[in-house]
N, C-alpha and C positions, 0 to 999 in steps of 0.2 A: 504494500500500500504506500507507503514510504516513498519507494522507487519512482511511482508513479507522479506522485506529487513533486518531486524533485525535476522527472522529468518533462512535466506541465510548465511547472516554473520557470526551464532553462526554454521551453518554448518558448513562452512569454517575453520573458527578457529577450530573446532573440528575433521577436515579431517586433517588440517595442524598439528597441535598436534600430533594426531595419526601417520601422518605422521614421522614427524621429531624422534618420538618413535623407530616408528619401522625402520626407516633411520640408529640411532644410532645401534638399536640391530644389524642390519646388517653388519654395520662396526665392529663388534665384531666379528670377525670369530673363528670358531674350529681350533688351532695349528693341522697341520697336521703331521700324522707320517714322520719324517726324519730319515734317516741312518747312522751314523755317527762313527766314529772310532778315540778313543781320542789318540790314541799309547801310545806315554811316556809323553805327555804333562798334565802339571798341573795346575790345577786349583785352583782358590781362590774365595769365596762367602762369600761376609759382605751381614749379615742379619740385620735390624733393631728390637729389642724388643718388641717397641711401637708399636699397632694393631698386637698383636703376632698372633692372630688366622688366620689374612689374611697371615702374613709375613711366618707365622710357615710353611701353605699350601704350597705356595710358596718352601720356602727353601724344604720341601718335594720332590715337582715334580722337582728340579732341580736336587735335589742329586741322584733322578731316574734318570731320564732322562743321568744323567753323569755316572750313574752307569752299564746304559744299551748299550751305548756306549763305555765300558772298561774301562773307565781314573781310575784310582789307584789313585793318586796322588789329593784331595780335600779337601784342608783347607778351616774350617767352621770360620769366626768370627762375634761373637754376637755385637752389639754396643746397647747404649740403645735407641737413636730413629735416626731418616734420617738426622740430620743433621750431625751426627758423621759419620756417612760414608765416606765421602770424605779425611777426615786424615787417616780412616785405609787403605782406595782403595789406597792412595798416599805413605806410606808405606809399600805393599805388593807391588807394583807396581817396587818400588824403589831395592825392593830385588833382588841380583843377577845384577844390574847394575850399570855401572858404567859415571854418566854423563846421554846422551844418548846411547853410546855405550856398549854393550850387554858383561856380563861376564859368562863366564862358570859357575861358580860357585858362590851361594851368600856368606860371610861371614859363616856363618852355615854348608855350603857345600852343598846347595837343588840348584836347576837349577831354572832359571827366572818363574816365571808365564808366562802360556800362553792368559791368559785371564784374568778377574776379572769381575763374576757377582756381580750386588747389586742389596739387594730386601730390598724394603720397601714400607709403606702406608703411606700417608700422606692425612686426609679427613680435608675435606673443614668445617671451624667454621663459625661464626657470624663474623669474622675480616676478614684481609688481610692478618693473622699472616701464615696461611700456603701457601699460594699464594710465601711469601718470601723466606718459607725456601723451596720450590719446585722449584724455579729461582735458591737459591743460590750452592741448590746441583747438576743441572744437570750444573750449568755454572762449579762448580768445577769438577766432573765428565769428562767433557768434558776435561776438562784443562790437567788433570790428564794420561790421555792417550794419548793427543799429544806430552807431555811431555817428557814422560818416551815409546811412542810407545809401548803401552800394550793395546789392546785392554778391554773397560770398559763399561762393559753390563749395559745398564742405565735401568733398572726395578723399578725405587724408585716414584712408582704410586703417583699421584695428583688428587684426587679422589673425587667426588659429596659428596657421602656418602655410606650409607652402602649396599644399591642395588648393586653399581657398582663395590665395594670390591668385594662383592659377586661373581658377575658373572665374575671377574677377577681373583678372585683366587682359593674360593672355589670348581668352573666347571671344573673337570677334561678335562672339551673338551675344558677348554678357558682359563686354568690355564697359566697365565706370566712365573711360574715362569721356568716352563718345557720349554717355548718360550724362553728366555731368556739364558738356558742352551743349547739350540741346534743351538742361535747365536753364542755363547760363542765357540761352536766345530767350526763350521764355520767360523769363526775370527780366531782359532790357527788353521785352516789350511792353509787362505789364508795368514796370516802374515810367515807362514813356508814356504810357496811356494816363497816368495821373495827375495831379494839379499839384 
């Protein structure tokens, strides 16, 4: 009787696993083609260095994706890993305004960003060391665009390991960072449409 309940149980757990497996893969969807038209608006995307081959992908599918939607106008800057992100977002961000109020012109003479994507990886160690800098970049992130009202594409992945890199960047059917890019259109056009 024993045996049986034992081997019920290790069913269980092995349905439930299974389960929860393929639960997650589901929640991974294929980005679906969107349509989008950047007009005059400009973009800015902070890439991280660190986990280049995820981030590289990434910064790829976005600069497609922004390319095939017409934007002219996309400044790349490199940082060397995710937690530097947030000083450069908060500096491009800053360009072209003044306070919170919007200047035609930045110092240089370029027009505000309309967006700012940021791509990075951040995989999970033996510590808590990435858990912190994944809290402290998206709480800056976030800060950063209510601030300055620049919409700020948070892509700067917090990742298991290298499976889930994988199937986030390197799958062109599930790649972030193309995702990531066709919010970014969508964020300068609802922040254009407003008063």
């Amino acid at each position: 009787m024993e045996s049986a309940g034992l081997w019920i149980s290790a069913f269980h757990i092995s349905a439930f696993i299974f389960g929860v497996w393929e639960y997650q893969n589901d929640m991974l969807k294929a980005i679906k083609a969107r349509t989008f038209h950047a007009g005059d608006a400009r973009f800015a995307i902070v890439a991280s260095q660190y986990n280049e081959r995820y981030v590289e992908a990434m910064l790829d599918a976005a600069q497609a994706e922004l390319k095939q939607a017409g934007a002219k106008a996309v400044q790349v800057v490199r940082v060397p890993g995710a937690y530097e992100i947030p000083v450069v977002a908060a500096r491009l961000a800053r360009a072209g305004r003044s306070g919170s109020a919007l200047r035609p012109r930045s110092p240089r003479g370029e027009r505000p960003f309309c967006a700012i994507i940021c791509l990075g990886v951040i995989l999970r160690g033996e510590t808590v060391h990435a858990a912190h800098i994944g809290e402290a970049v998206s709480r800056s992130l976030m800060e950063i665009q209510l601030r300055y009202e620049v919409p700020v594409i948070h892509e700067v992945l917090l990742l298991e390991n290298d499976e889930q890199a994988r199937a986030r960047c390197l799958d062109p059917k599930r790649n972030r960072g193309r995702e990531a890019a066709q919010t970014a259109l969508a964020m300068a056009q609802v922040m254009g449409e407003l008063v």
